[in-house]
C-alpha positions, -999 to +999 in steps of 0.1 A: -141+029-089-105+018-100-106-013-073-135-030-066-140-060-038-170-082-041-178-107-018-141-118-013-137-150+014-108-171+015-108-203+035-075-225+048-089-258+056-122-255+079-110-220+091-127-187+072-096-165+072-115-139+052-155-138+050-171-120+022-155-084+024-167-059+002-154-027-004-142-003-034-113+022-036-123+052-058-091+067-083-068+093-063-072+085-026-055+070-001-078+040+013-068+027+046-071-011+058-071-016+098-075-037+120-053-058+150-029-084+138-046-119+131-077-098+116-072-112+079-055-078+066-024-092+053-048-123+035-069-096+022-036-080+005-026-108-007-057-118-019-058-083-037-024-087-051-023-123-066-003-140-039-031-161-025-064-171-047-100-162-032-123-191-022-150-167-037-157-135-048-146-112-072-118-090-073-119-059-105-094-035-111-095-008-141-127-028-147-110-060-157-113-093-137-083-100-117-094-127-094-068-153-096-040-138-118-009-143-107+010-116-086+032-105-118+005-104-142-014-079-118+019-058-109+019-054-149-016-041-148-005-017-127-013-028-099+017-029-071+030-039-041+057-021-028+078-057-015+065-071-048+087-056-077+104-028-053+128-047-028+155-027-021+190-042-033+212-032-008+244-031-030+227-010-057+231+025-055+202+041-048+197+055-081+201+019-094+178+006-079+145+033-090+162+024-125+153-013-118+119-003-117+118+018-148+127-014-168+088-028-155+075+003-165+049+001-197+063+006-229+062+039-244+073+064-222+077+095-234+103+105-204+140+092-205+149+075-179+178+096-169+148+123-161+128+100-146+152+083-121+161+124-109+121+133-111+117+105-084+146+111-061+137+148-062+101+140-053+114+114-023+145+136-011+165+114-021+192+130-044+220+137-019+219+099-015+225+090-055+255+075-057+246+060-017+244+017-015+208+020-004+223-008+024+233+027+040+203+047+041+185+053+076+153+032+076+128+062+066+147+067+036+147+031+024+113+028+030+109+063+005+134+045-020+105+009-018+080+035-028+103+056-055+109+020-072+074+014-071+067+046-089+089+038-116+065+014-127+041+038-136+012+022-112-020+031-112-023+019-079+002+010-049-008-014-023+014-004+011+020-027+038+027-011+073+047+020+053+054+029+087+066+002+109+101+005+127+102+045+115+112+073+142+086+100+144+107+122+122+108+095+096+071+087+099+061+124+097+083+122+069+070+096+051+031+102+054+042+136+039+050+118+009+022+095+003+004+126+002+023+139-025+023+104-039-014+108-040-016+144-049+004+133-081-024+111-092-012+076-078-041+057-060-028+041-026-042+013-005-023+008+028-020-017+056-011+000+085-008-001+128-002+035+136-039+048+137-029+080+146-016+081+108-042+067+094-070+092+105-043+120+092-035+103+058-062+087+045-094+097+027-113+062+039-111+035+059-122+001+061-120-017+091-118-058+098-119-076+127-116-114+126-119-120+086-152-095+085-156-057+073-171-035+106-167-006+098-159+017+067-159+055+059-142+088+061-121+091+090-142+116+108-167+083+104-145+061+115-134+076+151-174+079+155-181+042+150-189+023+184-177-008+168-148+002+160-140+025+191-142-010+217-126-034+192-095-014+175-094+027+187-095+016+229-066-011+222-046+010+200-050+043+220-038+023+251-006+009+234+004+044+221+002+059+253 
């Protein structure tokens, strides 16, 4: 497994925000996270990411330890958050700013960067917007150009919170398109995400959490079977999206 999650609680104070989730994330698939908001997900990120330390439990990645490192020390494992390293300068050109992320990449690469700058905008559709202050782009495409930086990196791994959140449905059609090709390319992905309707089409597992505890977990032909699940996320969320 490239991301394995043992046990992991995190408390603030006397409140149990997260209570000894377990879960893995096997190499080349998309692994969802649900759950409502106030459920512990963005914790359980930030747990995985370095930007909070666990209480207990055990966090591996490539089969080294990284409970407690800090959040640059993991992004350099290749390990990333799209906000983390890949915020979007808005007075950058969009090609500057997937070359900001080639600079965090490991050292080595056999791929100049010139190549690798037009590589990524071809794989995001981004190269009619090259020369474009990503401050201009509509809001699908900066969210592609978040993940494009990202992948200058070189991660093994992207964590994705809410990918989705504020698109059109043209934009979010657009954008689950690529994270499959993201995937399909060899890139593992763990995402945070609302839309379940996406979720169940882009994702090759779920785990579910509902007030700091793991539910429910499995494909998602699993997942839309699992009582559990069904009254505490599925019934809410099918009744907001219609």
């Amino acid at each position: 497994m490239l991301l394995q999650i043992d046990a992991l609680q995190k408390s603030f104070g006397k409140l149990a925000a997260i209570k000894s989730v377990s879960f893995d994330v096997a190499a080349g698939q998309v692994h969802g996270l649900i759950g409502p908001n106030g459920s512990g997900k963005t914790t359980l990120f930030n747990l995985v990411s370095g930007f909070l330390s666990p209480t207990a439990g055990q966090v591996r990645f490539r089969e080294r330890v990284i409970t407690g490192l800090k959040a640059h020390a993991i992004a350099r494992l290749g390990l990333v958050r799209t906000f983390q390293l890949t915020s979007v300068y808005p007075e950058m050109s969009v090609a500057e700013n997937v070359r900001m992320g080639l600079h965090r990449r490991p050292a080595g690469s056999s791929v100049s960067s010139s190549a690798r700058v037009q590589e990524l905008l071809d794989m995001m559709d981004l190269t009619s917007y090259h020369d474009t202050k990503a401050a201009l782009l509509p809001a699908g495409s900066q969210r592609l150009l978040s993940i494009a930086t990202a992948l200058a990196t070189s991660p093994h791994m992207l964590l994705l919170d809410e990918p989705l959140a504020g698109l059109n449905p043209t934009e979010k059609a657009e954008t689950v398109k690529k994270i499959r090709s993201v995937r399909d390319g060899g890139t593992t992905i763990l995402l945070v995400e609302h839309d379940i309707k996406s979720v169940l089409s882009i994702c090759d597992r779920i785990t579910a959490i509902n007030f700091g505890e793991k539910i429910a977990e499995g494909t998602p032909d699993d997942i839309v079977k699992d009582e559990r699940l069904i009254e505490a996320y599925l019934g809410n969320w099918g009744k907001a999206d219609a």
